[in-house]
C-alpha positions as a printed Julia matrix, in Angstrom:
340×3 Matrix{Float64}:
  22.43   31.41   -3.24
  20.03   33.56   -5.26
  16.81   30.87   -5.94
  15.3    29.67   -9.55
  11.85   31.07   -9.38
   8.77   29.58  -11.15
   7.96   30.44  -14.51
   4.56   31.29  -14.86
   2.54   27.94  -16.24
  -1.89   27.39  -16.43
  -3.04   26.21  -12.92
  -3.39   22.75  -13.03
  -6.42   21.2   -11.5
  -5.01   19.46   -8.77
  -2.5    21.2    -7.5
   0.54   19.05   -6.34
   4.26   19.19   -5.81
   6.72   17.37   -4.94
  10.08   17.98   -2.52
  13.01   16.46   -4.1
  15.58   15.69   -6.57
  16.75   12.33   -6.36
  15.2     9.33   -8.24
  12.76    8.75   -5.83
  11.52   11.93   -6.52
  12.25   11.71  -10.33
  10.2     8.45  -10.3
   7.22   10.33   -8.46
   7.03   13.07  -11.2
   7.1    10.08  -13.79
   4.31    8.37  -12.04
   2.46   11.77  -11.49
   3.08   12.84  -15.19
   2.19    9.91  -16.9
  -0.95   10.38  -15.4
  -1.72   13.81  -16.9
  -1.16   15.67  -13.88
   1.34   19.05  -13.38
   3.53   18.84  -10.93
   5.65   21.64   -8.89
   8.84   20.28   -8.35
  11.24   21.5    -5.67
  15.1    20.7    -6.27
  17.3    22.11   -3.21
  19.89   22.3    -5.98
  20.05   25.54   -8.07
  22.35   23.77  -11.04
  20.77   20.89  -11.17
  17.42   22.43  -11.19
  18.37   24.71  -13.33
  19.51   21.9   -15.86
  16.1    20.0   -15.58
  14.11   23.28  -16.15
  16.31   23.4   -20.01
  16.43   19.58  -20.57
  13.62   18.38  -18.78
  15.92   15.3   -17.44
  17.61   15.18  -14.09
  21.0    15.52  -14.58
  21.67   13.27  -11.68
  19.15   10.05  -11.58
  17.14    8.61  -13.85
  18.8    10.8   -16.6
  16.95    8.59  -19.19
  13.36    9.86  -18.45
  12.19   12.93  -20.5
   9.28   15.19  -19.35
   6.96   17.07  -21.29
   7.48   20.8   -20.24
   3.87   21.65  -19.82
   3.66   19.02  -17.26
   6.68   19.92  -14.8
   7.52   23.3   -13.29
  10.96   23.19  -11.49
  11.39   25.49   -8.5
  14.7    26.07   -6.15
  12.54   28.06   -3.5
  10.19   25.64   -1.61
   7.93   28.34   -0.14
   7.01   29.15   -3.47
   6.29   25.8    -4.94
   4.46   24.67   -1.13
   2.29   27.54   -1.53
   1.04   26.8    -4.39
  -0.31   22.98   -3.78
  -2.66   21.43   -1.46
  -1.28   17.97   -2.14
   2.49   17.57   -0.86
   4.46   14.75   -1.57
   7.79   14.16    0.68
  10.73   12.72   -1.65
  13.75   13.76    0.63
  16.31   11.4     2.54
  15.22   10.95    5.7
  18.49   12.73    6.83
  17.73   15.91    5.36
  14.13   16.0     5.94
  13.99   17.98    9.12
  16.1    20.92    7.67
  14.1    21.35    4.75
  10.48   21.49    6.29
  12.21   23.78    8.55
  12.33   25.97    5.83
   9.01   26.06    4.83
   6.58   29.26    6.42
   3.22   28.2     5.54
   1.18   25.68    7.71
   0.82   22.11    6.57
  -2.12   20.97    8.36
  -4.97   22.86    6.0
  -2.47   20.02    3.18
  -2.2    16.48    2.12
   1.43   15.18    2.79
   2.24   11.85    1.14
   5.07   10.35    2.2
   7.78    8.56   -0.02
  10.27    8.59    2.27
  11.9     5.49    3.94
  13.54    5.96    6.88
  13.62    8.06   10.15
  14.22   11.98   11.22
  17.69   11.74   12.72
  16.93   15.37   14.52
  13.44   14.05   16.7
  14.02    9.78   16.08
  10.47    9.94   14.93
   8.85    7.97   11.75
   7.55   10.51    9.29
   3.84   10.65    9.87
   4.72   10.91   13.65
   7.63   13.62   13.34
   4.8    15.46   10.74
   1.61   14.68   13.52
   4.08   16.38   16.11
   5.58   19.64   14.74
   3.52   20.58   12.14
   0.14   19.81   13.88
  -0.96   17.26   11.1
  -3.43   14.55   11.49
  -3.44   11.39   10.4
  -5.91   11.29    8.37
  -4.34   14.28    5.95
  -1.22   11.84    6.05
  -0.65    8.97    3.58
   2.77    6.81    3.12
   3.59    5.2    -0.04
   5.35    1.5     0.54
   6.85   -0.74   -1.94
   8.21   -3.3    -3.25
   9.05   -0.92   -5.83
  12.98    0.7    -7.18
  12.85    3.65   -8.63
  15.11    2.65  -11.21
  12.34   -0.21  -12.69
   9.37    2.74  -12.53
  11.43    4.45  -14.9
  11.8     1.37  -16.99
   8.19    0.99  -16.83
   8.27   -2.6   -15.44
   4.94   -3.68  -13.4
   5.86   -2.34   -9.76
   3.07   -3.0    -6.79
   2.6     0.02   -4.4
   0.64    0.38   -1.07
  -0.91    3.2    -0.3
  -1.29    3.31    4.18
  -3.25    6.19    5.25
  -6.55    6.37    8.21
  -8.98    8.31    5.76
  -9.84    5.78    3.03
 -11.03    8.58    0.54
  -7.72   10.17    0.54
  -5.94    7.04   -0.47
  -8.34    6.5    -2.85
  -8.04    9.95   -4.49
  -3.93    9.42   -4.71
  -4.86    6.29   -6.36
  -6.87    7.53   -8.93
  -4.23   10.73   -8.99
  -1.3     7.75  -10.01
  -3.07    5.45  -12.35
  -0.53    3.98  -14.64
  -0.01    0.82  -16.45
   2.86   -0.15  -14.85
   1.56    0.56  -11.1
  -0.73   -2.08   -9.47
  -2.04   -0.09   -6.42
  -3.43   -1.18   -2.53
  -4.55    0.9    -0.17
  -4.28   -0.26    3.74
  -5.35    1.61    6.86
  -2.15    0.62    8.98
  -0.09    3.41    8.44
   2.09    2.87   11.26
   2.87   -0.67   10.4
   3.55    0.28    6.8
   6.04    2.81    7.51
   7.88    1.34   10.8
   8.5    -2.06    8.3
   9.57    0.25    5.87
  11.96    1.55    8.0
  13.06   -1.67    9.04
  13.3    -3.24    5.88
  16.01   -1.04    5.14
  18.27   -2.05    7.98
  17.74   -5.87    7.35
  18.96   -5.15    3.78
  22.59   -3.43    5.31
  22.44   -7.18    7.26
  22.36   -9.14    3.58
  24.75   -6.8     2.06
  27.26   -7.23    4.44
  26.62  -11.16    4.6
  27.05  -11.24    0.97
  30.28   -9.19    1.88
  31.58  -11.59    3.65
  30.66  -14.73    1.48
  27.31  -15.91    3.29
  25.91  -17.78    0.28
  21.99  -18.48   -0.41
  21.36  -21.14    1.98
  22.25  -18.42    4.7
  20.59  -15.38    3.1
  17.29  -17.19    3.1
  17.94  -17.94    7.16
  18.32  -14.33    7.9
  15.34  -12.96    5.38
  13.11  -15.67    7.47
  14.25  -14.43   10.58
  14.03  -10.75    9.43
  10.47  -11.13    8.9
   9.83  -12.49   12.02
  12.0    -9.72   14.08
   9.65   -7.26   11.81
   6.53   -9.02   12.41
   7.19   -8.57   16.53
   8.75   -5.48   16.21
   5.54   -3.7    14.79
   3.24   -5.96   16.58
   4.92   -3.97   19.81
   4.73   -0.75   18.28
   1.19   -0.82   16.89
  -0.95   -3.66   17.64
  -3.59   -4.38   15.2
  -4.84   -7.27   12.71
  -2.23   -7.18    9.77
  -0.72   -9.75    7.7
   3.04   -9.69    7.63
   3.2   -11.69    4.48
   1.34   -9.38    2.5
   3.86   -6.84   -0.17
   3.95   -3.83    2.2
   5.76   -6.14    4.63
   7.34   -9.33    2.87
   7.29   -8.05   -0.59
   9.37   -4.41    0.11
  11.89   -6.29    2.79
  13.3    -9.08   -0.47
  13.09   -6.17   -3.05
  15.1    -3.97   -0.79
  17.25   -7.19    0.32
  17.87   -8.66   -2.47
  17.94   -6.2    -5.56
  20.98   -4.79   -7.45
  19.18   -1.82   -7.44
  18.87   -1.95   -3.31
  21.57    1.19   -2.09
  20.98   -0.41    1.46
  22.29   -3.74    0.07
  25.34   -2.17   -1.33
  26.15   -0.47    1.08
  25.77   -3.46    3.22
  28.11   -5.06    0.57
  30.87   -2.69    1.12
  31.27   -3.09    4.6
  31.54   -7.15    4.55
  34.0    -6.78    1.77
  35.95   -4.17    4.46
  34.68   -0.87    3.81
  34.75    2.0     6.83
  30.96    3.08    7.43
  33.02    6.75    6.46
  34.47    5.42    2.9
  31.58    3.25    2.07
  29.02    6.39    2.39
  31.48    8.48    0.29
  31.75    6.09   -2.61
  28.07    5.66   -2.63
  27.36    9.3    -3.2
  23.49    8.09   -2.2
  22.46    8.17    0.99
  21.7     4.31    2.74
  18.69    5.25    4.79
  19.23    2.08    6.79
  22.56    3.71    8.45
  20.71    6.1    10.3
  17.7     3.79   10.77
  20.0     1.15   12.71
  20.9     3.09   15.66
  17.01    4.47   16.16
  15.64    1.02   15.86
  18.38   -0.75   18.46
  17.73    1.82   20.96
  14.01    1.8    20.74
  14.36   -2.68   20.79
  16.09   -2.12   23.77
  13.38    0.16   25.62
  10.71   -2.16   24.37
  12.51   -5.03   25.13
  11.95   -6.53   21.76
  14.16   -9.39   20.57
  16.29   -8.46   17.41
  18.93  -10.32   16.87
  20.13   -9.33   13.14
  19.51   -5.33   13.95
  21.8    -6.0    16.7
  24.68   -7.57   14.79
  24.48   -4.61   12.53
  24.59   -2.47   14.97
  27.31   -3.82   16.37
  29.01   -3.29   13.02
  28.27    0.2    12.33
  28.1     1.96   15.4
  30.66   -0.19   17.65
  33.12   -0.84   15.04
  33.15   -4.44   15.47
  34.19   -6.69   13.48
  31.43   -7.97   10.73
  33.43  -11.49   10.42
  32.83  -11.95   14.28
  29.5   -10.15   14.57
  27.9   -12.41   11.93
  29.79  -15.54   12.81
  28.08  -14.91   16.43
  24.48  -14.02   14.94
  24.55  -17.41   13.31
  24.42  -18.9    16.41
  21.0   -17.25   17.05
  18.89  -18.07   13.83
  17.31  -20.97   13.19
């Protein structure tokens, strides 16, 4: 499919783009925008990118938002747009991540990748900044992850939203944070990158667990069991992974696992939803039309419990679900057993 190529625009100052087209993406432009800053903008789709570059809305998520033309240049080719910028920011489903970099023939490590992406790489079962650190011979220090509790859907409402920005070199998260100021962002920056984006991985699983116990007509009194225990399975899961001082309770950790639990807005959740209400894993992905990160998180994170021998009860169950076929009545009526 031929590409849409970049019309010609004044160099911005800072030159950044970001890989996407889906509303975590379209709520990065926003953030990026708002704050005076051009941004290169890679859409995968032609059509749809094509439709942004004449309305200056995606077509397909967050359709209300409306960007000011000199402040977005849309690109279908993302060697062109990559070339261009020394700040990258990741916006693609973990799922499709792999394939796209793929397709990129410049080196990454002379950039700064930010990371907005919550989940695993299905191809290498690696976190971002590790699968990044591994084939593309960046450090750690060029690589910074951005962690909730945020939905893209309120940052395009413009309602106060608390982000955490994880990365080893303080001045870099400090220069993103001065790139995003916004009224409606309240901003931390954290050296435990590997924490941040393991929970935030996580997170997304434990979500699928309340979706499909509010399936299955697990009331409050329950849900606030499991989010307890979710925590705590999170708290020693990282702990194993990465041991350093952190505190669990702080919104990089507690705050993005009840957003992502408990919100409307939460695609993990519904998801979740659909399969306690009876749902196939197959039917339940094709009505959401969005990928649930937390699907292809769940079987990563039970295997790697397993090698580590780390106790997780509720990622079992759901693994149980999804991956075993079991039944979600029996599964959860047998994880009840284990809370407390």
């Amino acid at each position: 499919m031929k590409s849409l190529k970049l019309i010609r625009t004044k160099v911005p100052k800072v030159s950044i783009a970001v890989l996407g087209g889906g509303s975590w993406a379209t709520a990065i432009v926003k953030i990026l925008t708002d704050s005076k800053h051009h941004v290169h903008w890679y859409v995968r789709n032609l059509e749809q990118a094509q439709e942004l570059q004449k309305t200056y809305k995606n077509p397909r998520y967050l359709s209300t938002i409306k960007f000011r033309p000199r402040r977005i240049t849309v690109c279908s080719d993302i060697n062109e747009v990559v070339s261009k910028c020394d700040w990258i920011v990741l916006a693609i489903p973990s799922a499709f991540l792999a394939s796209e970099l793929n397709k990129i023939k410049f080196p990454l490590k002379d950039k700064t990748i930010v990371s907005g992406v919550k989940g695993i790489v299905p191809e290498t079962q690696l976190i971002v900044g590790e699968h990044l650190r591994r084939n593309f011979d960046l450090s750690w220090e060029q690589f910074i992850v951005i962690a909730g509790p945020s939905h893209a859907e309120e940052i395009a409402l413009e309602r106060l939203s608390y982000l955490t920005l994880g990365c080893e070199k303080e001045e870099n998260a400090l220069h993103l944070k001065q790139m995003i100021r916004v009224d409606y962002l309240k901003i931390q920056i954290s050296k435990d990158v590997i924490g941040i984006e393991y929970a935030a991985t996580l997170k997304n699983v434990y979500a699928i667990a309340t979706g499909i116990a509010y399936g299955l007509n697990y009331g409050d009194n329950f849900q606030s069991i499991l989010i307890s225990n979710a925590i705590r399975e999170i708290e020693h899961f990282v702990e194993t992974i990465s041991l350093q001082k952190r505190n669990i309770n702080q919104s990089a950790y507690l705050g993005d696992l009840l957003v992502t639990a408990y919100s409307g807005f939460s695609r993990n959740r519904r998801f979740g939803t659909m399969i306690g209400k009876g749902y196939s894993v197959k039917s339940a992905q094709m009505e959401m039309k969005m990928i649930a990160e937390g699907y292809f998180a769940t079987e990563w994170v039970f295997k790697l419990s397993k090698s580590k021998k780390i106790n997780t009860s509720i990622i079992d169950a759901v693994y149980e679900v999804l991956y075993l076929q079991k039944s979600p009545k029996k599964s959860f009526k047998r994880l009840t057993k284990k809370l407390d």
